[in-house]
FIVOTOR-734447 format. One line per 4 residues: number of its first residue (from 0); for each residue x negated, y, z negated of N, C-alpha, C, O. Coordinates in Angstrom, 3 decimals, decimal comma. Last residue first. Layout:
NUM) X/Y/Z/X/Y/Z/X/Y/Z/X/Y/Z; ...;
***
This chain:
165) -4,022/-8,046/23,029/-3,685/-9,195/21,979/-2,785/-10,021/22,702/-2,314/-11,029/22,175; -6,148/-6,040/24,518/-5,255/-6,681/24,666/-5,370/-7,809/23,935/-6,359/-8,542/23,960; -7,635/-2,547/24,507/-7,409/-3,834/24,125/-6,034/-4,986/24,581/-4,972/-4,494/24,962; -8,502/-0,732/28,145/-7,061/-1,081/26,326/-7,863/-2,292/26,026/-8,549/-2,937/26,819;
161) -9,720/-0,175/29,663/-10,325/0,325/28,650/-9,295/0,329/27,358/-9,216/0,914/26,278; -9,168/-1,305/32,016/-8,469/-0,234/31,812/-8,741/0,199/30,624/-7,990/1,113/30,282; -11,504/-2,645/32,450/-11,240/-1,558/33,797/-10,429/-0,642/32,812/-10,755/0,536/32,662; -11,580/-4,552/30,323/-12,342/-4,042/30,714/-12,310/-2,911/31,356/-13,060/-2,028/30,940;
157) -8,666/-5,805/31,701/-9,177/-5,107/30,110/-9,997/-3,974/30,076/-9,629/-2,812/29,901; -9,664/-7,141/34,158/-8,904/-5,466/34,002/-9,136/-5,351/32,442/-10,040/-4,575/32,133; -11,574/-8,760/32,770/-12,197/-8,054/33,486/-11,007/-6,742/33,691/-11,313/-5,574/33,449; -9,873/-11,087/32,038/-10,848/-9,714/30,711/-11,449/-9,185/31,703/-12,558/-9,067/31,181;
153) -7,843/-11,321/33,222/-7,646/-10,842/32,050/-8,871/-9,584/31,668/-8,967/-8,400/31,346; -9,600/-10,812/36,286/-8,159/-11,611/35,590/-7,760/-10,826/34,067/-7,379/-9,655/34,086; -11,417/-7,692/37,114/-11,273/-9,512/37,312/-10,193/-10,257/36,771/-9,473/-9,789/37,653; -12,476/-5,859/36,363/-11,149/-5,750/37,457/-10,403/-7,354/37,414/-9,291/-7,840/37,621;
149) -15,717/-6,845/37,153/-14,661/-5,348/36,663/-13,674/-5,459/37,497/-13,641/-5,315/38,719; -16,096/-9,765/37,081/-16,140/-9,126/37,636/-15,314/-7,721/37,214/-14,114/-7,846/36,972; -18,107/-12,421/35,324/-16,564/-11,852/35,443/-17,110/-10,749/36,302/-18,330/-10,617/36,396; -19,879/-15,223/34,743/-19,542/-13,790/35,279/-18,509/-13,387/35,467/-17,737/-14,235/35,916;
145) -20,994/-17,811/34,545/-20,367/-17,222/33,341/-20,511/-15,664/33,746/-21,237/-14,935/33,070; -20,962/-20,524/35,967/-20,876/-19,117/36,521/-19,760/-18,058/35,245/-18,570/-17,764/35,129; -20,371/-22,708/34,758/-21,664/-22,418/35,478/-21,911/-21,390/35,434/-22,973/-21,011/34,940; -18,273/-23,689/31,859/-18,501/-23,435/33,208/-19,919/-22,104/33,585/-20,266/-21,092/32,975;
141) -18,553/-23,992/29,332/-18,653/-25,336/30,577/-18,832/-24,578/31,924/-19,508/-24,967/32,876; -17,196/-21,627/28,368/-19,045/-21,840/27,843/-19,631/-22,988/28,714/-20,844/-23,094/28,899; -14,871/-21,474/28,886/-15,388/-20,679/29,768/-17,173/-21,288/29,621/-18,048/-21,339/30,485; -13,026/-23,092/27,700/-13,571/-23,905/28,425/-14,804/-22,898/29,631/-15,354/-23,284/30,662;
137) -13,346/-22,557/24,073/-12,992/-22,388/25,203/-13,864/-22,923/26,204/-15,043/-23,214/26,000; -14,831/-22,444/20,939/-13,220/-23,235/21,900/-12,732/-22,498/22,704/-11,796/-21,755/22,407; -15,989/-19,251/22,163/-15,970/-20,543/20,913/-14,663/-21,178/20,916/-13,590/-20,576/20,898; -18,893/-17,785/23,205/-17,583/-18,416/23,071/-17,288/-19,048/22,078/-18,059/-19,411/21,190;
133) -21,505/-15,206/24,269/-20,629/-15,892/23,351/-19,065/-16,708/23,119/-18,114/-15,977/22,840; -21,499/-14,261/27,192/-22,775/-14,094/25,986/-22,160/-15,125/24,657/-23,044/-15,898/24,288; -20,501/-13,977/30,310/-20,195/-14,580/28,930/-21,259/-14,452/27,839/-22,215/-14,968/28,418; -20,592/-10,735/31,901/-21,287/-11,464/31,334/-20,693/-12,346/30,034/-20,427/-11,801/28,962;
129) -19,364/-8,187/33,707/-19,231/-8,978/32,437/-19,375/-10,039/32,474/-18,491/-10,703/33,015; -21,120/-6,337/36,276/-20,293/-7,291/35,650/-20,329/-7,340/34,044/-21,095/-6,718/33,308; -22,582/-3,984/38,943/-21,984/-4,417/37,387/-21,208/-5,300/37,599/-20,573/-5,414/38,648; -24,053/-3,387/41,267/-23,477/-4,599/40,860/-23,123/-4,740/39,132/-23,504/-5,627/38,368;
125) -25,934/-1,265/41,561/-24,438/-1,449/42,240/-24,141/-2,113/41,849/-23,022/-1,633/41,670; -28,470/-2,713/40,421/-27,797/-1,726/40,708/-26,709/-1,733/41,736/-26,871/-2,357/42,785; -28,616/-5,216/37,916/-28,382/-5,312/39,634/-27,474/-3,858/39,708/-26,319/-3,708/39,309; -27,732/-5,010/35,304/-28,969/-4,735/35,784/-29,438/-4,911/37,420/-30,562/-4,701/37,877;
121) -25,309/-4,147/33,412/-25,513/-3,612/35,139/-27,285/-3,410/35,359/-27,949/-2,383/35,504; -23,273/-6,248/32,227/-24,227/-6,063/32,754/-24,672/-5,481/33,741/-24,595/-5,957/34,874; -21,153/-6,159/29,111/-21,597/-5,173/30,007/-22,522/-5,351/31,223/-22,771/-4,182/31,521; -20,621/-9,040/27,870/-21,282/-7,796/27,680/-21,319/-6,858/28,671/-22,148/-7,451/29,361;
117) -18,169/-10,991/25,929/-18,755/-10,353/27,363/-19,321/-8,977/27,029/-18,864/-8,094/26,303; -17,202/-13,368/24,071/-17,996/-12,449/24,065/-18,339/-11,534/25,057/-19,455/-11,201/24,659; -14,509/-14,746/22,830/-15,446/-15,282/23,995/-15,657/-13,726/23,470/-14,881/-13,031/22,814; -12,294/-17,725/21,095/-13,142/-16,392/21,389/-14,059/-16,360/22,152/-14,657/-17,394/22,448;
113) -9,522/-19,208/20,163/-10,507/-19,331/20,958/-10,883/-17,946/20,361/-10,266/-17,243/19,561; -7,914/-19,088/17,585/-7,446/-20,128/17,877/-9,506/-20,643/18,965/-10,295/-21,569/18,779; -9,081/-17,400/15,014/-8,423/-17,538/16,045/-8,791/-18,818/16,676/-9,771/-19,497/16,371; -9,609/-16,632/11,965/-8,625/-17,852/12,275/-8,285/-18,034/14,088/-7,334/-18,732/14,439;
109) -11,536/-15,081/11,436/-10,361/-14,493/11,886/-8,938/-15,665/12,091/-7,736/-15,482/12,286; -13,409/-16,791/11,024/-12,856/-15,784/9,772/-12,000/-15,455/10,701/-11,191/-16,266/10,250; -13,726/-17,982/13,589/-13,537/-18,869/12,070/-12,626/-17,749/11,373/-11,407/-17,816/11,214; -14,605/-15,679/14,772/-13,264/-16,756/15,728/-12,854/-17,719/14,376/-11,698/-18,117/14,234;
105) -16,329/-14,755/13,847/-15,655/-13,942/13,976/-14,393/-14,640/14,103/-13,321/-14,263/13,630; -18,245/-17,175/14,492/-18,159/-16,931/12,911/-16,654/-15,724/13,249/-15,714/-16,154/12,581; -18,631/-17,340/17,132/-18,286/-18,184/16,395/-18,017/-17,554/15,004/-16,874/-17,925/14,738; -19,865/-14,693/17,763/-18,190/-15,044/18,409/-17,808/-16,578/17,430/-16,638/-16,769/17,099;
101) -22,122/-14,719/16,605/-20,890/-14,051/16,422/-19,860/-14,387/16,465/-18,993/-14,455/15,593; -23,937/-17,256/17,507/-23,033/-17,029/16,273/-22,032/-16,178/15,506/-21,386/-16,414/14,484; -24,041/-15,719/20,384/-23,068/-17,166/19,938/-22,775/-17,166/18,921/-21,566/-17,100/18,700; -25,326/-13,686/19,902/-23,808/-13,462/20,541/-23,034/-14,639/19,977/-21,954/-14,686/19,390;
97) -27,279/-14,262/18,391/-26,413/-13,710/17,797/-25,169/-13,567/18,731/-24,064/-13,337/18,240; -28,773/-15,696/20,811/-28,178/-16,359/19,752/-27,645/-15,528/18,781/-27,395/-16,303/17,858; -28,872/-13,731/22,848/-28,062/-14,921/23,484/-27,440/-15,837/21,945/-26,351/-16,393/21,798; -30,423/-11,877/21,407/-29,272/-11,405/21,709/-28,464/-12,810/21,769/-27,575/-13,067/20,958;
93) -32,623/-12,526/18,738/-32,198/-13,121/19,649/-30,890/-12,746/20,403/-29,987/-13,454/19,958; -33,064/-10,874/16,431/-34,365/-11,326/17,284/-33,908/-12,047/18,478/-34,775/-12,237/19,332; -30,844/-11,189/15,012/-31,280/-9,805/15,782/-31,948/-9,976/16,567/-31,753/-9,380/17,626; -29,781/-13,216/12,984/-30,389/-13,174/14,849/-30,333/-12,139/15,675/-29,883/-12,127/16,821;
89) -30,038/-11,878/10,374/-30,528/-13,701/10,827/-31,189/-13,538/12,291/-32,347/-13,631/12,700; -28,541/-9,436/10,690/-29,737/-9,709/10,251/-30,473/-11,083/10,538/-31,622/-11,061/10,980; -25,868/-11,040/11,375/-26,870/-10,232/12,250/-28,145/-10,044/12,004/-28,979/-10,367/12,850; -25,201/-12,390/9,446/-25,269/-13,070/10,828/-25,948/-12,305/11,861/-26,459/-12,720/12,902;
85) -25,046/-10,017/7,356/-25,714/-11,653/7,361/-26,539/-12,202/8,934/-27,695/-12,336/9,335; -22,684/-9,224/8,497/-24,039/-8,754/8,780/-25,558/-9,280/8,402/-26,677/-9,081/8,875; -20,851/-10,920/8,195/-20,831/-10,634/9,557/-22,311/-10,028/9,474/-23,107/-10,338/10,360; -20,518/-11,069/5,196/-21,208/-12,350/5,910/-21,485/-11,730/7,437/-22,535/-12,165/7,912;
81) -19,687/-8,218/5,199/-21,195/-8,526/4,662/-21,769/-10,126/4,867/-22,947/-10,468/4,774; -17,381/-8,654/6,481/-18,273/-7,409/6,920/-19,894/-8,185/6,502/-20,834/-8,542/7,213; -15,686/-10,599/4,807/-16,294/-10,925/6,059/-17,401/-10,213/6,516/-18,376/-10,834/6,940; -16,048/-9,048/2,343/-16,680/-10,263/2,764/-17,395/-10,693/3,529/-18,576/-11,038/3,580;
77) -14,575/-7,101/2,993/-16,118/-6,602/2,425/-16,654/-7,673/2,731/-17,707/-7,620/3,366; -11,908/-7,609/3,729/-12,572/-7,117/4,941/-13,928/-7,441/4,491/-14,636/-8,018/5,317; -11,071/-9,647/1,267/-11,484/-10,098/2,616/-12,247/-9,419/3,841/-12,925/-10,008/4,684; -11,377/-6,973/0,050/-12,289/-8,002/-0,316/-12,096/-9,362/0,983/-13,091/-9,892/1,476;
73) -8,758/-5,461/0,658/-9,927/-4,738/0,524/-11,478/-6,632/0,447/-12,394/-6,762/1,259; -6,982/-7,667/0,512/-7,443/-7,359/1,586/-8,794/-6,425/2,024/-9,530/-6,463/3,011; -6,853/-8,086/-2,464/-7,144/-8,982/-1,186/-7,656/-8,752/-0,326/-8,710/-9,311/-0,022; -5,995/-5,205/-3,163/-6,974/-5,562/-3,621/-7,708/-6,873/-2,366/-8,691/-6,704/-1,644;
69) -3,389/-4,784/-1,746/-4,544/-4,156/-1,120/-5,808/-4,615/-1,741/-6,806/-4,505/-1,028; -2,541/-6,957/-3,121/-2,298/-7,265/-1,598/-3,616/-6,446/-1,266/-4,625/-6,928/-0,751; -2,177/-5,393/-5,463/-2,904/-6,758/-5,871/-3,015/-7,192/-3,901/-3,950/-7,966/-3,693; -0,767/-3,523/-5,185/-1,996/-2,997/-5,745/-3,024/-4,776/-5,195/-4,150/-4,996/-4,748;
65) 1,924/-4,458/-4,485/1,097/-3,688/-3,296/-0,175/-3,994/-3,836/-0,872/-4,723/-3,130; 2,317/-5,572/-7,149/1,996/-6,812/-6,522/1,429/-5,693/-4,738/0,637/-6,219/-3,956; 2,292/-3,438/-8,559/0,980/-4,250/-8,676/1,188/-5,117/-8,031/0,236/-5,898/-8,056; 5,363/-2,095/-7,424/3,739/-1,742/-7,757/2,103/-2,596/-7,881/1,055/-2,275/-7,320;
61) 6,618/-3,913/-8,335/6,360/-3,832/-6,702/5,096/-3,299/-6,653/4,072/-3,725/-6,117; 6,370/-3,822/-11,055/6,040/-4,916/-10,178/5,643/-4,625/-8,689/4,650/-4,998/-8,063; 7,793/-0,858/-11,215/6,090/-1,394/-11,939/5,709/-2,958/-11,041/4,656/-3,001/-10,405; 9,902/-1,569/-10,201/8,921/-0,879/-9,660/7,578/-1,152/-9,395/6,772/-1,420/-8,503;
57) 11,143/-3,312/-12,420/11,118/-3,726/-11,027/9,811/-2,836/-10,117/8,934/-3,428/-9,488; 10,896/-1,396/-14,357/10,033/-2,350/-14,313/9,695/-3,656/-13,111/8,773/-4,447/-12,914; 12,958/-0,112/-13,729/11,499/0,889/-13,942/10,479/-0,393/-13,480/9,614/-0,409/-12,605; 15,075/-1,353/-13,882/14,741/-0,869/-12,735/13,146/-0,221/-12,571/12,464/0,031/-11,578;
53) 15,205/-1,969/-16,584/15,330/-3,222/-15,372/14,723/-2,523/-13,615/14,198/-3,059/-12,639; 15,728/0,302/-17,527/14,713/-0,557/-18,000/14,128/-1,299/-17,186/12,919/-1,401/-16,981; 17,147/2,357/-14,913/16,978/1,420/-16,104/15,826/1,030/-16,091/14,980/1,166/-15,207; 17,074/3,320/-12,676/16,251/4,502/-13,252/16,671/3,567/-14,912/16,471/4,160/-15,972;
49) 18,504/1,533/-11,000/17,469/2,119/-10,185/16,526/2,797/-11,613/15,299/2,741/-11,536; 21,001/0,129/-11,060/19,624/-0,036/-12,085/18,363/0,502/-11,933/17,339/0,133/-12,509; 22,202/0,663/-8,600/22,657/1,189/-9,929/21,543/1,073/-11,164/21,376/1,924/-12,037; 20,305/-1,014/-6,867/20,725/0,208/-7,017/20,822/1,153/-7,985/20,070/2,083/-8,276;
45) 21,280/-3,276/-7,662/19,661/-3,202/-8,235/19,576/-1,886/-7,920/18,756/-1,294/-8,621; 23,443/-4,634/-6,685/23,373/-3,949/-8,304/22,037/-3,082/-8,523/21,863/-2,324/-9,477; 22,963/-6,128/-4,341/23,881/-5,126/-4,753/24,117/-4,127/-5,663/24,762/-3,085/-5,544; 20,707/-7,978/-4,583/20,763/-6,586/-3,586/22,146/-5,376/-4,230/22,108/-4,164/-4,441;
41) 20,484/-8,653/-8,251/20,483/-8,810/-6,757/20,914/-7,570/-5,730/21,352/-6,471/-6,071; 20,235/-9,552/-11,689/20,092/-8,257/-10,483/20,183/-8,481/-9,168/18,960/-8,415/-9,048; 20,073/-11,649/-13,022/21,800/-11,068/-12,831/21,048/-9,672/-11,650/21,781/-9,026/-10,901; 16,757/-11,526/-13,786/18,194/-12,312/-13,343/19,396/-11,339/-13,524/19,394/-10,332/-14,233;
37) 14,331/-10,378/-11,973/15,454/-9,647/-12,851/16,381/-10,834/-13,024/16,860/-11,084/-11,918; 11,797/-12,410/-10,443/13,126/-11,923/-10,530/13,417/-11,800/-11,778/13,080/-12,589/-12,661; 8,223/-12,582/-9,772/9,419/-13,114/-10,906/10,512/-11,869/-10,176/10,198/-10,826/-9,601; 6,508/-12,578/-8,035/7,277/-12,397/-7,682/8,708/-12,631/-8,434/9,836/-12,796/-7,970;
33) 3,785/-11,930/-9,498/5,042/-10,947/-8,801/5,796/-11,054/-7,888/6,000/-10,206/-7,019; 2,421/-13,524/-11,267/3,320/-13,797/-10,656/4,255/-12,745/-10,346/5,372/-12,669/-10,858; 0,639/-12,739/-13,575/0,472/-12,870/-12,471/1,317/-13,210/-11,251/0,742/-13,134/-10,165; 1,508/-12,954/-16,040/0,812/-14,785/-15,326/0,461/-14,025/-13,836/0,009/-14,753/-12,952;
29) 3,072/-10,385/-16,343/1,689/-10,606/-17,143/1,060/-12,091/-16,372/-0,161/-12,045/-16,219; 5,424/-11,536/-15,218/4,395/-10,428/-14,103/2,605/-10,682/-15,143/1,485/-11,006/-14,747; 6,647/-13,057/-16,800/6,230/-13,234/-15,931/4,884/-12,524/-14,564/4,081/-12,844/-13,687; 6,643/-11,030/-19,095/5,761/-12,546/-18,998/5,179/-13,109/-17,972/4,030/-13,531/-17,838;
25) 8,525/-9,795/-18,043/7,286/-9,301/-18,257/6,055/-9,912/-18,583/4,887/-9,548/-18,445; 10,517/-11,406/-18,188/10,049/-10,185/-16,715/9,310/-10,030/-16,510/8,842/-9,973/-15,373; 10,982/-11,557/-20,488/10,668/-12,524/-19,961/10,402/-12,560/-18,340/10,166/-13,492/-17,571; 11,676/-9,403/-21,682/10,479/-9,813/-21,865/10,225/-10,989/-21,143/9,081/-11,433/-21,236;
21) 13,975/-8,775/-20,400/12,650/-7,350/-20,001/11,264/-8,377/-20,342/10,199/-8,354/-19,724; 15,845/-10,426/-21,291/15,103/-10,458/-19,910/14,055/-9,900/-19,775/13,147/-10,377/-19,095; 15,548/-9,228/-23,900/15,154/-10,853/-23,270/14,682/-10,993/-22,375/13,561/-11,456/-22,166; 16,799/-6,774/-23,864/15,278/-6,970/-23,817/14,993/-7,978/-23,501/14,065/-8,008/-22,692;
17) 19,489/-8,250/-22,316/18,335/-7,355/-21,868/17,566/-7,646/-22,317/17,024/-8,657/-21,870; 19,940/-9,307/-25,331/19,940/-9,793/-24,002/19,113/-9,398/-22,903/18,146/-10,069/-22,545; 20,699/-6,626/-26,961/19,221/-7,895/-26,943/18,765/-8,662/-26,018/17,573/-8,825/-25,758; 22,363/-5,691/-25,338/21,046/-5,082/-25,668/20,042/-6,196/-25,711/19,101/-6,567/-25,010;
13) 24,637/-7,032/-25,843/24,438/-6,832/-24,530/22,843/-6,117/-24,518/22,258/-6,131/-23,435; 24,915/-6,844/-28,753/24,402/-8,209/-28,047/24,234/-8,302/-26,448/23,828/-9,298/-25,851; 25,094/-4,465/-28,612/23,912/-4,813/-29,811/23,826/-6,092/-28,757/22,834/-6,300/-28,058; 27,821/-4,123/-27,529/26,526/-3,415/-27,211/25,296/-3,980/-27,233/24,519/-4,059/-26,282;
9) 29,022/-6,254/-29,131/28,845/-6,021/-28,139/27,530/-5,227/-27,316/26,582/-5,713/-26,698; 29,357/-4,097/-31,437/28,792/-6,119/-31,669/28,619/-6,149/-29,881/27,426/-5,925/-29,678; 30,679/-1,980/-30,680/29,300/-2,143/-31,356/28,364/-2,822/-30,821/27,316/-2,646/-30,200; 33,054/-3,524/-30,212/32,495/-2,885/-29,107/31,207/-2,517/-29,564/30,370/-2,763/-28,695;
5) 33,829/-4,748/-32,805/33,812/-5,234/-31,486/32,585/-4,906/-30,969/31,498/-5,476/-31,056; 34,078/-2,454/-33,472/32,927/-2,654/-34,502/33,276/-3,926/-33,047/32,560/-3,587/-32,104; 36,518/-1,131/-32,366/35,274/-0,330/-32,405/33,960/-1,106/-32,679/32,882/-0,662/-32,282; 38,358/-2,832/-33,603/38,086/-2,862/-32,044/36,809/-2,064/-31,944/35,965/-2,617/-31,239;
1) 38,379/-1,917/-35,819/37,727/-3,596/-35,883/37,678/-3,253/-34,365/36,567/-3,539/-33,917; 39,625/0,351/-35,857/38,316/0,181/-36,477/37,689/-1,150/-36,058/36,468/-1,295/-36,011;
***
């Protein structure tokens, strides 16, 4: 009998414990913070806890912290999109000056390091090229002869072979 009431006392205090954690899991995720940890759960166990308390609510996290990533990202694209068209509306009236503030503003929000712009030009029949129209930190906007040729180093095969290249 007393070994039984043990094992009870036990339970009861292996229970409360838990909820402890559950609530203090849940505190955590409530601040916003998904990345609070289960304590005592790690790669090995978190298995077995798959369809527990501990496990449901692990979910529920993974859950809103995807929800909360796609939220970000949904609102960085709308941003940029609607400053990007900003920038167009402004200099529609000007190809040479919306190219530039494109490639500049695109090269900011994107974080890249350089950017450059090339257009298409085939107003010399037989003679197509790509044309610099826009840069931004790079040494192509210094130089004279802002023509590329189809086929030409980087951005001219690009061009030819109709891939992108990162």
């Amino acid at each position: 009998e007393q070994q039984r009431t043990l094992g009870f006392q036990d339970t009861i205090r292996h229970s409360i414990n838990n909820f402890k954690k559950a609530a203090e899991f849940i505190r955590g995720i409530s601040s916003k913070n998904f990345n609070v940890k289960w304590e005592g759960l790690d790669a090995t166990n978190i298995q077995q806890n798959d369809h527990t308390l501990a496990g449901e609510l692990i979910k529920m996290r993974d859950q809103m912290k995807a929800a909360k990533l796609e939220d970000e990202q949904r609102f960085w694209m709308n941003d940029g999109l609607a400053q990007f068209s900003q920038i167009v509306r402004k200099h529609q009236a000007s190809l040479p000056e919306l190219c530039k503030e494109a490639t500049s503003y695109l090269s900011h929000y994107l974080r890249a390091q350089q950017g450059s712009l090339f257009i298409y030009n085939d107003e010399s029949e037989g003679d197509p090229f790509l044309e610099l129209t826009g840069s931004y930190a790079t040494h192509l906007k210094n130089n004279t002869n802002n023509r590329i040729e189809i086929g030409e180093g980087l951005v001219g095969q690009t061009y030819k072979d109709g891939e992108p290249q990162i």
